[in-house]
Backbone as a ProteinNet text record, in pm:
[ID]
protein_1_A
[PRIMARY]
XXXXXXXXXXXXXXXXXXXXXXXXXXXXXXXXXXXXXXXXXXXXXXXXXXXXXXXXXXXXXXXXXXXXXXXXXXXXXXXXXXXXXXXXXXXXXXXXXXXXXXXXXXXXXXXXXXXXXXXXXXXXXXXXXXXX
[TERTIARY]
2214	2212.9	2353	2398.8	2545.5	2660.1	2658.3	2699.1	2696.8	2538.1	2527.1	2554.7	2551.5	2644.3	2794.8	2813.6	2964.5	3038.1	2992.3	2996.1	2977.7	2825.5	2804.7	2954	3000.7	3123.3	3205.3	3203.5	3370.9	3399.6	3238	3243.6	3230.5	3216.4	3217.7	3327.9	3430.3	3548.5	3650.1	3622.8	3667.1	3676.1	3531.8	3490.1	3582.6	3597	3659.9	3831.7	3881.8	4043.8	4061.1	3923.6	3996.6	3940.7	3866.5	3782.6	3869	3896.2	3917.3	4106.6	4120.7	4273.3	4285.5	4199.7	4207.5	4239.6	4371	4373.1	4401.5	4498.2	4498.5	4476.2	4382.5	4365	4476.2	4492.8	4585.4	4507.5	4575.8	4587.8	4444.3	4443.9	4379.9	4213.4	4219.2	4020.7	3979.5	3834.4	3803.7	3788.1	3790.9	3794.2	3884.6	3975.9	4085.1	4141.5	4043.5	4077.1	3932.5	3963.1	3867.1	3793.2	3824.3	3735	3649.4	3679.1	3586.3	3491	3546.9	3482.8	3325.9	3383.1	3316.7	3176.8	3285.2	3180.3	3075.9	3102.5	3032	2932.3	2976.7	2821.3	2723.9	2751.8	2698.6	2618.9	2672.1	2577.7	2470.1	2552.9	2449.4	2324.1	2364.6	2221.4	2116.8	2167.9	2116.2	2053.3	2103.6	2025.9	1897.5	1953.9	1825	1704	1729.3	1611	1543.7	1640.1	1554.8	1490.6	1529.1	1412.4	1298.3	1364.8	1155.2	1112.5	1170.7	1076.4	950.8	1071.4	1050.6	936	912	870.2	752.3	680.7	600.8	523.9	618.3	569.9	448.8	522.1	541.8	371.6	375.4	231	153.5	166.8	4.2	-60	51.2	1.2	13.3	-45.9	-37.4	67.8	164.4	273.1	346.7	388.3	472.8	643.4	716.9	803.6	930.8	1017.2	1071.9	1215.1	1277.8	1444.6	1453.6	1406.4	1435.7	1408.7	1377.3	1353	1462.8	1501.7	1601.7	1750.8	1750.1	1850	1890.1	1811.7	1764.5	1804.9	1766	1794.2	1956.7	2022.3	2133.9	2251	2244.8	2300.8	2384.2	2332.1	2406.8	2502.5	2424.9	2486.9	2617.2	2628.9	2750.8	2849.3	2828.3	2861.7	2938.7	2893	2930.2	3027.7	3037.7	3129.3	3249.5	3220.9	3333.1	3447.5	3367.8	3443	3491.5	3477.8	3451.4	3632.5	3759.3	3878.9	3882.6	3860.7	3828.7	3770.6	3665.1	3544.5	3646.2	3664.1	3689.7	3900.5	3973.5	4126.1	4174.3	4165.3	4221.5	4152.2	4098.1	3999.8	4065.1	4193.7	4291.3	4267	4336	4349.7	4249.5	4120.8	3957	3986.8	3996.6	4001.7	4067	4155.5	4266.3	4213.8	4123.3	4078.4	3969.5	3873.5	3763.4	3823.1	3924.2	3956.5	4023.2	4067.7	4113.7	3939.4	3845.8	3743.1	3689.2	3655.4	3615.8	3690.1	3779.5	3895.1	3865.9	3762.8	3702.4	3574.9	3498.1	3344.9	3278.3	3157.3	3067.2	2981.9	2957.2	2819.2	2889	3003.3	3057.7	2945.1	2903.5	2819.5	2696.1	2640.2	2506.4	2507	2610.3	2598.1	2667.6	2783.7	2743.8	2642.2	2604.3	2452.5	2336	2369.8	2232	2321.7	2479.9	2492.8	2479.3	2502.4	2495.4	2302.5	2285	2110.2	2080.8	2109.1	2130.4	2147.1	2260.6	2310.1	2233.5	2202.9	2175.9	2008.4	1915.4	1810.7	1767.1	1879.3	1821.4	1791.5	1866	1783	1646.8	1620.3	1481.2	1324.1	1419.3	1332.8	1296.7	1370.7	1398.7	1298.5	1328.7	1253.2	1157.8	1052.6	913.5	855.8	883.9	874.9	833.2	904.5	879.4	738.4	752	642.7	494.1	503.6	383.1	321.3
-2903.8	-3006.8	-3024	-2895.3	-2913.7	-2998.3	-2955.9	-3032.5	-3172	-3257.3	-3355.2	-3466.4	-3390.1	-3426.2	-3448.2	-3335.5	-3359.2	-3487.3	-3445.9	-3557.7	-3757.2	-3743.3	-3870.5	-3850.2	-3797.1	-3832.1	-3874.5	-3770.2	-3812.4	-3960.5	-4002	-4124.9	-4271.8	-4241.9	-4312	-4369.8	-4232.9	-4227.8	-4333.7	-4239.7	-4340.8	-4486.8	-4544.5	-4706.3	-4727.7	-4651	-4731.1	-4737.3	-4626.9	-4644	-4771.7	-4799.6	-4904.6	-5068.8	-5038.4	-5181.3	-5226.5	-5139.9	-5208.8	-5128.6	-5033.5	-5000.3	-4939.9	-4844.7	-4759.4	-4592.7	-4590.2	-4458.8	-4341.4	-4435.8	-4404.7	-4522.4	-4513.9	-4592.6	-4577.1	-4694.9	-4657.7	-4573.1	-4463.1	-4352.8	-4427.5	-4502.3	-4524.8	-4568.9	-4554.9	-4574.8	-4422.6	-4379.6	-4291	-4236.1	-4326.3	-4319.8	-4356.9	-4253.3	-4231.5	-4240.1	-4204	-4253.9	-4257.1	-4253.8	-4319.3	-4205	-4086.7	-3971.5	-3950.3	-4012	-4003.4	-4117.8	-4223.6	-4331.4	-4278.1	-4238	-4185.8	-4058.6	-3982.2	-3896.8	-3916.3	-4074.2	-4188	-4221.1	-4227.8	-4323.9	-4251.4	-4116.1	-3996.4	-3983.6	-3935.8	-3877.6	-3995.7	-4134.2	-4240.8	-4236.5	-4246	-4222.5	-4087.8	-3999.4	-3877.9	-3889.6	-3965.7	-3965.5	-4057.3	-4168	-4261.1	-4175.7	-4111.6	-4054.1	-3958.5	-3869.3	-3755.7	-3845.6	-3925.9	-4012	-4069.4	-4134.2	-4172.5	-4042.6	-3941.1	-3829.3	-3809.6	-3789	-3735.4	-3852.3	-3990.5	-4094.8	-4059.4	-4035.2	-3997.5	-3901.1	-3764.8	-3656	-3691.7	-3778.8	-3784.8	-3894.4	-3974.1	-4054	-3949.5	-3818	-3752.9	-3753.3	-3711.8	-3668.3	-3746.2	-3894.2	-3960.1	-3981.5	-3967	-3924.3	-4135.9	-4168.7	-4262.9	-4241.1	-4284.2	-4283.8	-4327.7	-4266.3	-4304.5	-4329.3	-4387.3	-4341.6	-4203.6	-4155.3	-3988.1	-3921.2	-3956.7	-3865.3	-3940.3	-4032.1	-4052.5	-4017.1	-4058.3	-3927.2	-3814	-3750.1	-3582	-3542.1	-3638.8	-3614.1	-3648.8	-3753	-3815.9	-3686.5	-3635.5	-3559.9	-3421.1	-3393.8	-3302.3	-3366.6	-3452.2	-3562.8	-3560	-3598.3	-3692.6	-3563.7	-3439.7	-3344.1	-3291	-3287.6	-3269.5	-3338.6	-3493.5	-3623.9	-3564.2	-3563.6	-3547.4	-3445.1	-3311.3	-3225.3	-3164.1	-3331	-3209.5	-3238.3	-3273.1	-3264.2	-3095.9	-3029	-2932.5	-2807.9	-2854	-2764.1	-2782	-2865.6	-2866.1	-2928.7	-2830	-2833.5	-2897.2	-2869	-2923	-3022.6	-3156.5	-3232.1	-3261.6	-3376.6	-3372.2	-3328.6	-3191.5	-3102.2	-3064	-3059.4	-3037.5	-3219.4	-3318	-3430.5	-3438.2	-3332.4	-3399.3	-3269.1	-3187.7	-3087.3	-3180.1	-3232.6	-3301.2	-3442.4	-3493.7	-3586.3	-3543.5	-3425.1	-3371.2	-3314.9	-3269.2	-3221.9	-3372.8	-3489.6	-3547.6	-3682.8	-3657.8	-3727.2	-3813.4	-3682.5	-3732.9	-3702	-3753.2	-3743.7	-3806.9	-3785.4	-3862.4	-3895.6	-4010.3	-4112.6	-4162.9	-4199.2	-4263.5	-4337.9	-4494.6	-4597	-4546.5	-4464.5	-4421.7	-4328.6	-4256.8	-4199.7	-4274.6	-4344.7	-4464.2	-4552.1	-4634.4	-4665.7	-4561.5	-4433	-4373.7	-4340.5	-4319	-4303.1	-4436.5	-4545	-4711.4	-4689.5	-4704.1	-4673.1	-4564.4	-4425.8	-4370.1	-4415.1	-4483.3	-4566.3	-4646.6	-4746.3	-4884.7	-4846.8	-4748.6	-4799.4	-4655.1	-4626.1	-4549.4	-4599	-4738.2	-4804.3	-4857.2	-4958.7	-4964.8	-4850	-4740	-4632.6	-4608.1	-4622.3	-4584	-4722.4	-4836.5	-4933.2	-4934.5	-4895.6	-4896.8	-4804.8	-4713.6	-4573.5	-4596.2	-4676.9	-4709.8	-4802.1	-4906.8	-5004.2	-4918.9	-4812.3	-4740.1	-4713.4
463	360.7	300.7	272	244.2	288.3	427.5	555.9	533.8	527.8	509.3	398	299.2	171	181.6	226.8	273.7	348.7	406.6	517.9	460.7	395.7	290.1	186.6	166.5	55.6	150.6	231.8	344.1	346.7	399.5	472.4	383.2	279.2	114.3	135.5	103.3	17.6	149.9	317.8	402	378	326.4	319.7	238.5	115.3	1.8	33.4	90.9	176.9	244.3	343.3	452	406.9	334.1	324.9	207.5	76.6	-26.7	-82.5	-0.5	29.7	-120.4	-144	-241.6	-213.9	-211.6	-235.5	-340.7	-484.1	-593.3	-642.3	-752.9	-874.7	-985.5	-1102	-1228	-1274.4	-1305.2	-1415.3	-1585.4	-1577	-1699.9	-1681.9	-1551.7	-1500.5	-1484.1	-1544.2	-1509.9	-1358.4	-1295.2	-1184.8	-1073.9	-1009.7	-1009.9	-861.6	-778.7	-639.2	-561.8	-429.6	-345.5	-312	-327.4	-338.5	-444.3	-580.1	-670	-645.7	-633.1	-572.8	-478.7	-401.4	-237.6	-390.5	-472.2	-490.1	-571.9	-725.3	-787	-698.5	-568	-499.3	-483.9	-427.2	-350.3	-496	-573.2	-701.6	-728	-741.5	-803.8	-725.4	-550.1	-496.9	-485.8	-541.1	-539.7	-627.8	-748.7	-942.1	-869.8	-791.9	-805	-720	-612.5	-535.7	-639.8	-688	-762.1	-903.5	-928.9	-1052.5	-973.4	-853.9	-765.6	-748.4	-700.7	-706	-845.7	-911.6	-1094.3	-1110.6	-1083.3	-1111.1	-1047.5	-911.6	-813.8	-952.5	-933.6	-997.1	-1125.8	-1249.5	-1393.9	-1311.7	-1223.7	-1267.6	-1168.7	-1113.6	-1038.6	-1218.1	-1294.5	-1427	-1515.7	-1488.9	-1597.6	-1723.4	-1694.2	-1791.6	-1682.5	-1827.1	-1799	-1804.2	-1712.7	-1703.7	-1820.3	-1905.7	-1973.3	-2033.1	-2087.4	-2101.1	-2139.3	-2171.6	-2239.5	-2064.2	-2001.5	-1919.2	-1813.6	-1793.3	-1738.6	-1752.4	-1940.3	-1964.7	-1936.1	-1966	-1907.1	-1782	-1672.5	-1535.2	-1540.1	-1579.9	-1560.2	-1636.2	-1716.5	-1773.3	-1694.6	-1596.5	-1502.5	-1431.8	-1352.7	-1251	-1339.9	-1491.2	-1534.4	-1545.9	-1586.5	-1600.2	-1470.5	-1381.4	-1251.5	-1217.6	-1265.9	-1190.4	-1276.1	-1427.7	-1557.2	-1475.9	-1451.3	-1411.4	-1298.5	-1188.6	-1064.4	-1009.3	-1045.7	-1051.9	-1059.9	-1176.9	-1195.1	-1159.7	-1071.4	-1015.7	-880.1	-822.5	-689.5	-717	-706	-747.1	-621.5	-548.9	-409	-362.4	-414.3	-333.5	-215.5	-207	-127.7	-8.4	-16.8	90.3	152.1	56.9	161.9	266.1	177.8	198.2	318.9	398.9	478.7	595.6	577.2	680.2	737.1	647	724.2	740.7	755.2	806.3	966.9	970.7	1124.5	1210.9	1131.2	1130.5	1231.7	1149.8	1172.1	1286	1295.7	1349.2	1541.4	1563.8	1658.3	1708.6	1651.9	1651	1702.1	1746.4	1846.3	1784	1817.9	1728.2	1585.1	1589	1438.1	1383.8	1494.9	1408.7	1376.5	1433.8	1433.7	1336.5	1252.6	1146.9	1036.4	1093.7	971.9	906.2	992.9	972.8	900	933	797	677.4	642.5	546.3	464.7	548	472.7	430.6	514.2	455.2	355.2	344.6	253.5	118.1	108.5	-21.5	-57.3	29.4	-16.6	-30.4	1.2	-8	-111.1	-157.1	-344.4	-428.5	-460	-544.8	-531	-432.7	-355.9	-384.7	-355.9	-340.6	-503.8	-611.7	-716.2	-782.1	-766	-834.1	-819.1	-679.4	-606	-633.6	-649.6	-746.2	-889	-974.6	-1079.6	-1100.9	-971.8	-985.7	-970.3	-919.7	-885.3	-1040.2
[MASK]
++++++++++++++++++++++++++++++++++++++++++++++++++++++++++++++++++++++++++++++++++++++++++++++++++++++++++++++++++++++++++++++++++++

């Protein structure tokens, strides 16, 4: 799972280098390059799956879904993003091993394609969840 996480950032942070030619942001956005970028998405879709979970869970038991409990969940996630310069000192340099790591790999589109699905269908999963 680790692995696969990994990998979902790598390939984020990649999109946001070549598509939109971000590799440093100005100094005055919290968000600062295309690795945080890459690691913003990764978390956002992770928050949305684990709330359809939480959402699933909260109606076996009749319990309605609410902002307090979305809070609640969101609160690590943000904690994690705030500090992860910090937590992780060298992003960079991990950044530039799995770029030789990955440099020549087999099945690029076919694992592009599930990290694009990955992303795009957390929200989905997250709203249908709710409608239940």
């Amino acid at each position: 799972m680790k692995h696969m996480l990994t990998y979902i950032h790598y390939r984020l942070s990649v999109f946001y280098q070549k598509t939109f030619g971000i590799k440093e942001s100005p100094g005055y956005l919290l968000v600062l390059s295309s690795y945080d970028w890459g690691l913003l998405v990764l978390q956002l879709s992770l928050l949305c799956y684990l709330l359809a979970i939480e959402t699933i869970i909260l109606s076996l038991y009749a319990v309605k879904m609410n902002v307090l409990f979305i809070v609640i969940t969101s609160i690590p996630f943000a904690i994690v993003y705030i500090f992860s310069d910090k937590i992780c000192k060298n992003g960079k340099d991990h950044f530039k091993v799995l770029e030789t790591k990955y440099k020549h790999e087999k099945l690029k589109l076919i694992k592009g394609i599930f990290v694009w699905l990955f992303t795009l269908l957390s929200l989905p999963c997250f709203l249908v969840a709710l409608n239940l």
